[in-house]
C-alpha positions in Angstrom: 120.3 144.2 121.6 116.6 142.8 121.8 116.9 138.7 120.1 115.4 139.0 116.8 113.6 135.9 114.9 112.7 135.7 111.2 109.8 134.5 109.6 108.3 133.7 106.4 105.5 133.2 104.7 104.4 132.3 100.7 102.5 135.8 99.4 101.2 135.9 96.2 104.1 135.5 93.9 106.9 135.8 96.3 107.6 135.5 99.7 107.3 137.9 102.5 109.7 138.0 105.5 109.4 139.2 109.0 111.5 140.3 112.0 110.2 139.3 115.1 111.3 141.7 118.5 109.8 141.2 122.1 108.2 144.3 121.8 108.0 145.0 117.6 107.5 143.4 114.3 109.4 144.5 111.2 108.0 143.3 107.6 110.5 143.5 105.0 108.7 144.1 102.0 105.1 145.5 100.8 103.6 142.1 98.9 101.4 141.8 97.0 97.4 143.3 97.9 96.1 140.2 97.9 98.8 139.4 100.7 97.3 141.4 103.6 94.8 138.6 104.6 97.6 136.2 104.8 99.6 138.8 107.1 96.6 139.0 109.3 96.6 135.0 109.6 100.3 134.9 110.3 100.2 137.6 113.7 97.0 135.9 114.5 97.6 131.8 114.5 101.8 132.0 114.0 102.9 134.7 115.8 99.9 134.8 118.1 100.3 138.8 118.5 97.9 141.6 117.8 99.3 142.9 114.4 99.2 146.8 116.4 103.1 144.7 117.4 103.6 145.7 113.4 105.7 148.7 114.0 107.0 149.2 110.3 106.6 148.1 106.6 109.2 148.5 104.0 108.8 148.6 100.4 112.2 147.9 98.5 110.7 149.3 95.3 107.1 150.1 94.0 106.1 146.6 91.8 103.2 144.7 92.3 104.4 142.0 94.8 106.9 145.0 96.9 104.2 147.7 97.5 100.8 146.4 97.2 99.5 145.2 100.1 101.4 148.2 101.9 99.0 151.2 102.0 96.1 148.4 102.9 97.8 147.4 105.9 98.4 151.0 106.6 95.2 152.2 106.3 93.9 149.4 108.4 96.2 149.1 110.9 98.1 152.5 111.1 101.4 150.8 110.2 104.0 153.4 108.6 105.7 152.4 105.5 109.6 153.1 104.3 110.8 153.7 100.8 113.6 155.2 98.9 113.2 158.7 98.8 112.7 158.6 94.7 110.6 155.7 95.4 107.5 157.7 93.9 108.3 159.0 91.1 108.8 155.6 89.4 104.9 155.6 88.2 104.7 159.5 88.0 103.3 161.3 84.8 101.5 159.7 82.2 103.8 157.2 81.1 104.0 156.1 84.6 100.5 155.5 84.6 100.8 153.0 81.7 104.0 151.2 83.3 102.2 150.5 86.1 99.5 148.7 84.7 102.1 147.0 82.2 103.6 146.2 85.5 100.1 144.7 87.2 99.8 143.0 84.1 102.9 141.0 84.3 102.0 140.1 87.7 98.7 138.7 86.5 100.3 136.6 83.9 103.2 135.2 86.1 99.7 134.0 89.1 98.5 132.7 85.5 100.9 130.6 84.8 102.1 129.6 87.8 98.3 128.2 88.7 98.4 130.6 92.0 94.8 131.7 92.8 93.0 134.4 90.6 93.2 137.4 93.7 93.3 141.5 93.3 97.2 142.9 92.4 95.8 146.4 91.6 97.4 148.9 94.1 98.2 152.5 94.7 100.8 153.9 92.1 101.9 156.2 94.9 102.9 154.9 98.3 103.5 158.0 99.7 106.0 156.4 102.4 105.5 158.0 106.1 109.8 157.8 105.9 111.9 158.3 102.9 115.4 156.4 103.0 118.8 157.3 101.4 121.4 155.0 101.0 122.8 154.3 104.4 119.8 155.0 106.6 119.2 152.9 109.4 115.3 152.1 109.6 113.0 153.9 111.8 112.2 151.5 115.0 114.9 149.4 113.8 117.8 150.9 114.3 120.0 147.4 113.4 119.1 147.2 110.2 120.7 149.6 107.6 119.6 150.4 103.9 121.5 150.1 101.0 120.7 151.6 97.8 120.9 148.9 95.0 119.5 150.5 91.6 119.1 148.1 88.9 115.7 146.7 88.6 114.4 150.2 89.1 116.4 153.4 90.3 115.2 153.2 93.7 115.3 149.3 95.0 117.2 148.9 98.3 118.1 146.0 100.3 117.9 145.9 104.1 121.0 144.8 105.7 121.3 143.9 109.4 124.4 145.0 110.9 124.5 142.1 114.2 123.8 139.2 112.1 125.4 140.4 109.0 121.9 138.9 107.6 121.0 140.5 103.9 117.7 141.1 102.5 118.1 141.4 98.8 114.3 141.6 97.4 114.7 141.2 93.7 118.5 142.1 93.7 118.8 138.3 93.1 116.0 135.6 92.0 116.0 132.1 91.6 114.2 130.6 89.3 114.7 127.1 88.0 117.4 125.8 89.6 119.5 128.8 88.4 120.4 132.4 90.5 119.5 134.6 88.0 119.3 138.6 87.5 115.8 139.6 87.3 113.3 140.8 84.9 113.9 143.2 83.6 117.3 145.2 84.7 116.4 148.3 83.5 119.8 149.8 84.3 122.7 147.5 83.6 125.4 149.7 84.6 124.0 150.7 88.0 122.6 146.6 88.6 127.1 145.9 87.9 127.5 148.4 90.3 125.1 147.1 92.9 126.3 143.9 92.7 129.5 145.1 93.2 128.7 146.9 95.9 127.2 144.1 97.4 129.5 141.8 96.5 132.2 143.2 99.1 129.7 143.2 102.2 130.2 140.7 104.7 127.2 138.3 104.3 126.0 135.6 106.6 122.7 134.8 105.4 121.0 136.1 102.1 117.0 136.1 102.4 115.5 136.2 98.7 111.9 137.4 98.0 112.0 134.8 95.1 113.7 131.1 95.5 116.2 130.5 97.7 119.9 131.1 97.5 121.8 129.0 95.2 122.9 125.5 97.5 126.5 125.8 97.8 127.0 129.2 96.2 128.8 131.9 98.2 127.0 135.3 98.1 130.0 136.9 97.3 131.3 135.0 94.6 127.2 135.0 93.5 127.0 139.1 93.2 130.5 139.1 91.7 129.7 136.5 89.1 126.0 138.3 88.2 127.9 141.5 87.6 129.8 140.0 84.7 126.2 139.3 83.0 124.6 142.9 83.8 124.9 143.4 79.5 124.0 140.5 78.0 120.5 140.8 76.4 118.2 137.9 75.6 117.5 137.4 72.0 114.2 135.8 71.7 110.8 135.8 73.7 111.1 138.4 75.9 112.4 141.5 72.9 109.1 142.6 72.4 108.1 143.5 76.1 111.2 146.1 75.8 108.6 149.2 75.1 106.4 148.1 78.2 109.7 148.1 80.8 110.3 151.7 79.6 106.9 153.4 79.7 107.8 155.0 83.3 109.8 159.0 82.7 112.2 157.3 84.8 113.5 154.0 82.8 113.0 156.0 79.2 116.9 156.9 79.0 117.8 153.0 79.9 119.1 150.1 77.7 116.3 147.2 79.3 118.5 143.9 79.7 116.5 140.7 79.6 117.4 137.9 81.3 117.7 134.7 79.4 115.2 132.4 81.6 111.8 131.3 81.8 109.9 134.0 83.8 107.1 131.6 83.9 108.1 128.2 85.4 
């Protein structure tokens, strides 16, 4: 087994990680579009490596700050990209259309409020991934790290597990915002989030790697996922009711009770 390093950097709204080979680089999520120049930066004055070493990019599930800067880098570069295999059909139709620029638009707000820089988050509603992945799939090129299908947020979010390490890449599984480990916004399937968590919840874990915040200090990931699960069904009464119809414009989230998380989205 080739030694593998990991790497971070701060995208647009969340942060982008990297898995750094002798002879490859893996990036573990599709950030945001306005991310690409910052992942030219990193391989050029951090990893000081032509970014052709970027062998794959993997985009856990089709929002904003998971897919955008994706078909960019692939268009420039010639990088292949890895989704779920239902991945596309998220934004599909005409209601998909709308969901993803309800989507885009909540992306906008949370740079707004944040005070983040004013940059492009349009993107591609279709990713068209080079590889579609099914729920225990190792990754093309990267044969250590395994996918697990974790449907909550959306149907088709995955996490990228690697078997050495036992490290866990749980995208937006998991945020942390405020202080506080949190569900995130919205789960648009409560049942199958419980069941994810579950699921996830019985792995053997070394270190969990969070596209937003860190891991709670002092929590263990296990007791973390089994503890979420218990709160997959509680709805927030308040602030965030009305944005129900815009978290189930997509064919795909229509038949779903949207749970809200009681937090401030917008710290």
């Amino acid at each position: 087994m080739s030694e593998m390093k990991i790497h971070s950097i701060d995208g647009q709204i969340q942060k982008i990680y990297f898995a750094e080979y002798s002879d490859r680089v893996l990036m573990l999520d599709g950030g945001c579009r306005s991310d690409v120049e910052k992942v030219e930066l990193f391989f050029r004055d951090v990893l000081k490596r032509p970014i052709s070493d970027l062998k794959l990019i993997v985009s856990t599930h089709m929002h904003p700050d998971h897919a955008g800067a994706a078909p960019i880098l692939r268009r420039k570069y010639a990088v292949p990209i890895a989704a779920f295999n239902d991945a596309d059909k998220w934004y599909n139709g005409f209601g998909g259309f709308f969901q993803h620029l309800a989507d885009c638009s909540l992306s906008w707000l949370v740079v707004l409020k944040t005070h983040k820089p004013w940059l492009r988050m349009w993107y591609p509603r279709f990713l068209k991934p080079n590889y579609r992945l099914f729920e225990g799939n190792v990754l093309p090129f990267f044969y250590e790290w395994s996918i697990i299908h974790t449907p909550g947020h959306t149907d088709h979010d995955i996490c990228l597990y690697h078997l050495q390490t036992k490290i866990l890449y749980i995208a937006d599984t998991v945020v942390h915002i405020n202080g506080k480990c949190l569900l995130p916004f919205p789960v648009v399937f409560p049942e199958k989030m419980k069941d994810s968590l579950l699921k996830l919840s019985k792995m053997e874990i070394s270190t969990i790697l969070q596209a937003h915040g860190e891991l709670c200090p002092n929590e263990n990931p296990n007791t973390l996922f089994l503890k979420l699960a218990q709160t997959t069904n509680v709805k927030l009464k308040g602030q965030f009711r009305f944005l129900n119809f815009f978290m189930r414009l997509s064919k795909r989230a229509k038949k779903s009770t949207v749970v809200f998380r009681n937090f401030k989205i917008l710290s």
